[in-house]
N, C-alpha and C positions, 0 to 999 in steps of 0.2 A: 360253728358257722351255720348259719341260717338263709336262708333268702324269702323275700315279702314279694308278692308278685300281685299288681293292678293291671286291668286292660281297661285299654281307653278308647271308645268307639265314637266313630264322628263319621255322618254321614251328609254328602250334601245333601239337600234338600230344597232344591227351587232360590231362585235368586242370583244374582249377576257375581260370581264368585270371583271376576277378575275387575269388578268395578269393588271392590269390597262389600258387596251388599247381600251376605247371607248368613244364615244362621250358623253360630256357636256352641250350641246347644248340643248335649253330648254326654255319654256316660260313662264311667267310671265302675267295672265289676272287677271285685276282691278274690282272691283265692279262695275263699270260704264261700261264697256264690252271689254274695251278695250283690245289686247294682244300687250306684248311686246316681240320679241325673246329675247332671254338672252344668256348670254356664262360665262363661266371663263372669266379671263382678261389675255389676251396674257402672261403676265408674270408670270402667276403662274400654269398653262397648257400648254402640247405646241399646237403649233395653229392645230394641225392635231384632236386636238379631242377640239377643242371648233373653235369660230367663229370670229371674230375681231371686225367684223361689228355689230354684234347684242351690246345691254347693257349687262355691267358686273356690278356684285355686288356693287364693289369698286366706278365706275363709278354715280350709282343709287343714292351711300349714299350722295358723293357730290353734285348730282344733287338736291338731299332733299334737304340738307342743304343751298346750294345755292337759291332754290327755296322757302324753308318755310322764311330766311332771307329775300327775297323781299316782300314776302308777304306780313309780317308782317313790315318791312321800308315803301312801300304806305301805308300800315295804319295810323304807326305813323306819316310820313309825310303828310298827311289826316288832321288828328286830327292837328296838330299843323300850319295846315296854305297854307302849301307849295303843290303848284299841280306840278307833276311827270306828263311830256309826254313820258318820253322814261328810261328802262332801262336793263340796258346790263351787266353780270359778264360772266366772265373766270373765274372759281373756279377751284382751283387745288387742288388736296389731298396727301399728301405725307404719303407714308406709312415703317415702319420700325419694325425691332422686339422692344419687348418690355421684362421686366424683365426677362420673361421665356420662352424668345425664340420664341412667338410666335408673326406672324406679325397682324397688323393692323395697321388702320388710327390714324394717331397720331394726326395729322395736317389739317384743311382745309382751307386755304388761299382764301378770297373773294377779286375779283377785281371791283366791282361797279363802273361803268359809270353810271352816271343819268345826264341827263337833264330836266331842271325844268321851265316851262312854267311860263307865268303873275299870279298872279300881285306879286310877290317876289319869289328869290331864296335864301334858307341859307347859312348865313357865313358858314368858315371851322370848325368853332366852333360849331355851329347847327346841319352842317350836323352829325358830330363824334357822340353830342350827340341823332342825330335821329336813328343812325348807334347801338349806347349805347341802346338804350330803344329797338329799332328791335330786338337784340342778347341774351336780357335779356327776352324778352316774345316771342320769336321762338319755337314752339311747339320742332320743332325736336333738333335744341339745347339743350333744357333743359331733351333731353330721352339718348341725349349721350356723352360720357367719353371724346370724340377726341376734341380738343383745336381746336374751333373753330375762326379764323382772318380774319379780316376786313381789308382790304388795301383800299386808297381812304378815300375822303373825309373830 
């Protein structure tokens, strides 16, 4: 058993907080010390009271999922043979309402590029099934509902 600990800091700062009119903008520090600024996502605030630049929500979750999926692909590519020098996604997460109206990620589309060093690289068949075994032991896949896709491979 493990635990992951984020603090999330939000301050007002000037602005009519009960006409909805202040800022968003807010951070995100990890247990490892790191902070991240954070915001709304452009689209669901307008940009006068969050940030564009900073990470948003929506953004983060992809990014997990994006990032626990590689993780956990070098492993299983590890295990079964195959050394991984390099690799690269563009994960996209499409979000919509759902039965009642309320939105979320439905969707997260991985684009995996890897390139695969000596002494072998796997078939298309291989790789699907190393793709297979990654999505099925991704911690953060298996904590969430959104239909998680693999493109590639």
């Amino acid at each position: 058993m493990s635990e992951h600990k984020a603090t999330i800091r939000w301050q007002h700062s000037g602005g009519e907080f009960l006409k909805g009119k202040y800022s968003r903008v807010h951070s995100w520090t990890f247990d490892g010390g790191l902070t991240v600024p954070a915001a709304p996502a452009p689209a669901n605030v307008p940009v006068a009271f969050g940030n564009p630049a900073n990470v948003d929500p929506e953004e983060a979750l992809v990014a997990a999922l994006s990032s626990c999926h590689m993780l956990t692909f070098l492993f299983v590519a590890y295990r079964a043979g195959f050394a991984v020098e390099s690799y690269e996604d563009e994960a996209v997460g499409q979000m919509e309402k759902n039965e009642r109206g309320a939105s979320w990620i439905s969707k997260v589309t991985l684009h995996p590029e890897i390139v695969y060093g000596p002494p072998k690289s796997p078939t298309r068949a291989e790789e699907a099934e190393l793709h297979h075994h990654a999505h099925e032991q991704c911690i953060i896949a298996n904590s969430v509902k959104t239909d998680v896709v693999v493109h590639g491979g």
